[in-house]
C-alpha positions in Angstrom: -20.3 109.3 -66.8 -17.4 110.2 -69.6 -15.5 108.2 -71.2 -12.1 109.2 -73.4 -11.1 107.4 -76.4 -8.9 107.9 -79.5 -10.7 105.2 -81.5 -13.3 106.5 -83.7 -14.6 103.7 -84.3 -15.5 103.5 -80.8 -16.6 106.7 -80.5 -19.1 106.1 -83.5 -20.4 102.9 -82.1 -21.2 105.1 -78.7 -22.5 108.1 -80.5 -24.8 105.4 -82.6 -25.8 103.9 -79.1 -27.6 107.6 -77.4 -23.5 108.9 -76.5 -22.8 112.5 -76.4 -20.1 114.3 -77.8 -18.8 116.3 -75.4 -15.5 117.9 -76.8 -12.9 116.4 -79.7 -9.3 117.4 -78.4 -6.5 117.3 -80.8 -3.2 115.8 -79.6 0.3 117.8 -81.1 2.1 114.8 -81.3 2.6 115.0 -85.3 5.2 116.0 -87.5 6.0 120.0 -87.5 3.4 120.6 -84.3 0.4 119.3 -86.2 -2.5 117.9 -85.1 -2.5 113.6 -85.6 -4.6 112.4 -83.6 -7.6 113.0 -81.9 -9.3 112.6 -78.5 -13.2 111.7 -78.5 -14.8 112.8 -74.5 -18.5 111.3 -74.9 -20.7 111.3 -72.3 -24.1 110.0 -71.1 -25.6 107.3 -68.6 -24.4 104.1 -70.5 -21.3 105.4 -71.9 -18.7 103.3 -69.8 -20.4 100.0 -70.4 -20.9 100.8 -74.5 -17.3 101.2 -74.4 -16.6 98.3 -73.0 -18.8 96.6 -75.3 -17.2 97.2 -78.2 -13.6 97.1 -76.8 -14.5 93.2 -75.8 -15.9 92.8 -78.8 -19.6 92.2 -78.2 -20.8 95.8 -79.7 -24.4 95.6 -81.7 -25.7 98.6 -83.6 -27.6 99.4 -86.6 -25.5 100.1 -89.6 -26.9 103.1 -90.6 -26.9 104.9 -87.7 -23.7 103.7 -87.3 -23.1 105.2 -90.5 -24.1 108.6 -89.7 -22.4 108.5 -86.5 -19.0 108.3 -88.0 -20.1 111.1 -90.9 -20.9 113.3 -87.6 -17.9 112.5 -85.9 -15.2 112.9 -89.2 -16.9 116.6 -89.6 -16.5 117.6 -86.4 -13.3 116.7 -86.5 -11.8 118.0 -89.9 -14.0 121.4 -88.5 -11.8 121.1 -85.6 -8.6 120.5 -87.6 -9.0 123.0 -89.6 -9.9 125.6 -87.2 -6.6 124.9 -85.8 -4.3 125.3 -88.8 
């Protein structure tokens, strides 16, 4: 299962809940061809229901892991950005 979303807060809470990162794709839809936004692909056997967890508002996780989901995700992602500039 894979699911595709631009929210990182989703992405965290998936990551937090056993999700894998699968790729981070950056969209060109910003000012002067940069990079504004990005594109979380997670996968893993639970993925599609976590997602719809927290887009309906029921999502449960622990803060801290939480926590260091989001840390892993922003680095990844300013890796990524930068790579690309």
């Amino acid at each position: 299962m894979r699911v595709k979303t631009k929210d990182l807060y989703c992405a965290a809470y998936i990551v937090s809940r056993g999700g894998i990162v699968e790729e981070i794709r950056l969209t060109e839809d910003g000012r002067r061809g940069r990079s504004s936004s990005a594109v979380f692909v997670l996968s893993g056997d639970q993925v599609e229901e976590l997602a719809l967890e927290f887009i309906q508002g029921r999502a449960e996780a622990n803060l801290a892991t939480f926590k260091l989901a989001m840390h892993q995700l922003k680095g990844m992602m300013f890796e990524k950005l930068d790579a690309g500039s």
